[in-house]
N, C-alpha and C positions, 0 to 999 in steps of 0.2 A: 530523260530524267524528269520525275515528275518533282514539283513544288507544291510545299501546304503551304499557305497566309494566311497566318494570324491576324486577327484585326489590330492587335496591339500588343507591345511588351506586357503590360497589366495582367492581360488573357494568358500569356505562355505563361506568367510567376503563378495566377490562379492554380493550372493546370499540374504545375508540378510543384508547388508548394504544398508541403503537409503541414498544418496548423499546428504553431506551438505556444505555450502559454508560459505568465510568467509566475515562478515560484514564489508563495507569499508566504515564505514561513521564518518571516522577520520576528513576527512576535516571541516565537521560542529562543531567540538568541540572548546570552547573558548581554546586560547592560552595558559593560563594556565593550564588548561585539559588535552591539549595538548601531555605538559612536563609531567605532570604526568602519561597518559595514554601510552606515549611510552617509560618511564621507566619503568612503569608496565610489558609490552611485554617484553621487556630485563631481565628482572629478570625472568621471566615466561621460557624463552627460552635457558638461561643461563644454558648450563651442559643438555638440553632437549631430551634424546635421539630419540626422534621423530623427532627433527630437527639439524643436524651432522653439515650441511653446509651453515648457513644463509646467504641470498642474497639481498640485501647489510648486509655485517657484524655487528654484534650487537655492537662494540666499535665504528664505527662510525654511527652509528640510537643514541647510547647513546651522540654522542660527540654532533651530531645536538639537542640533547633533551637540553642539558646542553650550548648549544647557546644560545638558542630560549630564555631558562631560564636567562641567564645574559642578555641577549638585553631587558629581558623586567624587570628585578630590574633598567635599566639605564634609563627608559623610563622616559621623564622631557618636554616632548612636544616640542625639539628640531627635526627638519625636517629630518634630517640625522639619530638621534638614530631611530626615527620610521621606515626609511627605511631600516635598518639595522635591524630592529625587523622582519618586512616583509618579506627581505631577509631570513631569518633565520626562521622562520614560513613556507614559501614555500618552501625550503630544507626540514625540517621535513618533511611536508607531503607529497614529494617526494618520499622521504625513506622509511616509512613507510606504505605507498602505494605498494610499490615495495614489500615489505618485507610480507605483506598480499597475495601479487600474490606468493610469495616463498612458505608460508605457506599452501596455498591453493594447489598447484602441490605436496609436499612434503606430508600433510597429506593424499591427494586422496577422500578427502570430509568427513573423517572418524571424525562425531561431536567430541567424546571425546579427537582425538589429536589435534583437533582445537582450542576449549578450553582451552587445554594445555598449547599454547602457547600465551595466554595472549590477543589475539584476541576473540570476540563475534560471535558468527554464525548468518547468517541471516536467519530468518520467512520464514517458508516453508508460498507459499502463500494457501490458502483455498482456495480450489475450490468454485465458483460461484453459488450461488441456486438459484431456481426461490424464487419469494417473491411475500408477500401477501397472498390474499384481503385489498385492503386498509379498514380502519374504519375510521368513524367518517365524512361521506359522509353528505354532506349539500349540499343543491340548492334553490336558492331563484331567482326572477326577477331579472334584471338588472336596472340601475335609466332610459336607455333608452326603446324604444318598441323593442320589438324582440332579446332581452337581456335577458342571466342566466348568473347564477355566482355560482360556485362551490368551494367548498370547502373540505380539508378533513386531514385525519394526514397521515406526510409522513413517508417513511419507509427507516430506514438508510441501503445504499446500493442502492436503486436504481437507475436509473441514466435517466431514463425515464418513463411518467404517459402519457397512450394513452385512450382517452374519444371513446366511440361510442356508437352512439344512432339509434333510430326507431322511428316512427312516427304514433301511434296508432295502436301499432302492435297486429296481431292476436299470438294465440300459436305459438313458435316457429320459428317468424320470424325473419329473419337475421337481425342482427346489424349491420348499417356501419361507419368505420371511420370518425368522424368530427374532430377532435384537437388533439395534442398531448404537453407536455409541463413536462420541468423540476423540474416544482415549484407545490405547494400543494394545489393552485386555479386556476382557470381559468377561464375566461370572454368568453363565445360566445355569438356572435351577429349574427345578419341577420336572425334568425329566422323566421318561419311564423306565425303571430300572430293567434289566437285562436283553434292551434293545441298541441294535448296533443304529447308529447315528453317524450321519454324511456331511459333514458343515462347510460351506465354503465361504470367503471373505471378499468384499470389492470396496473402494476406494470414493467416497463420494464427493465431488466440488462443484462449483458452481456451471462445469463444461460438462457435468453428466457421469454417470457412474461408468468406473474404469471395467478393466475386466477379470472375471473372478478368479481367486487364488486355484490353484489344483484341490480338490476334495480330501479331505481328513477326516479319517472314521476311527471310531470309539464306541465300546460297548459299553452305558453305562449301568452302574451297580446303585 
């Protein structure tokens, strides 16, 4: 039986720890959310032996939660209580901001004491894939001469559709770029009338162009 030794527990959590971070998106919560989401955090952290030394302190993250909360029971659509609501809304999310960067240095990205503390981790993102063939490829004339109009169903994710075509092609002849576009139609004009036209479609995102739809031909008039 062979043995590995590790130099220390530290090196084995490096080793299979994948980094995770903590979600800062306190600011878009309603004000009332607010107060409750960063009493939440406090009581989460309260006694937390994962976090010894919070920065800014949890009596004053609670004292601004318990602001924000009275500024907004006095709220009467007087100019002053609102501003003083405001006041007290951006204090919180000040603090609590701050206190997310605490938590984030103090856990070392480790999810389950991030959690911990009363905070959300954020979506590792997914890596990119190619996409496609699109479906549901249509082509018809346009109302002018030397007009097609395409159509087809798009593919969530992508963020670009590149057309290219041939023009009575034997086997194997190269396609070349005519159009490229966002959207799930497309209008080419200028055309030459009474040649038949080969067009095919792919899928463009940031993981590279997908692969192209089957060829669609049309003579256009």
């Amino acid at each position: 039986m062979v043995f590995i030794i590790l130099k220390s527990f530290k090196t084995l959590k490096k080793i299979n720890m994948k980094k995770s971070f903590v979600k800062l998106s306190f600011i878009n919560l309603k004000p009332t959310e607010k107060v409750d989401k960063a009493t939440k955090i406090v009581n989460h952290m309260t006694g937390n032996a994962n976090f010894a030394t919070p920065a800014p302190t949890l009596p004053v993250v609670q004292a601004a939660a318990d602001a924000l909360n009275t500024a907004l029971l006095n709220l009467d659509g007087n100019t002053e209580k609102t501003a003083i609501k405001n006041m007290a809304e951006a204090e919180l999310d000040s603090l609590v901001n701050s206190l997310g960067g605490y938590v984030q240095a103090a856990s070392e990205g480790d999810e389950v004491k991030i959690l911990s503390s009363g905070f959300e981790v954020r979506k590792q993102r997914t890596p990119a894939t190619v996409l496609g063939p699109v479906a549901g490829l249509t082509i018809k004339l346009g109302a002018n001469p030397g007009e097609v109009v395409f159509k087809w169903k798009g593919i969530k994710g992508g963020n670009l559709n590149a057309v290219v075509y041939a023009e009575n092609p034997v086997e194997g002849a190269e396609m070349r770029p005519i159009a490229q576009t966002t959207k799930s139609r497309i209008t080419i004009s200028n055309l030459q009338r009474g040649v038949v036209y080969y067009f095919r479609i792919a899928v463009i995102n940031s993981a590279g162009i997908g692969p192209w739809s089957e060829a669609i031909a049309i003579r256009v008039y």
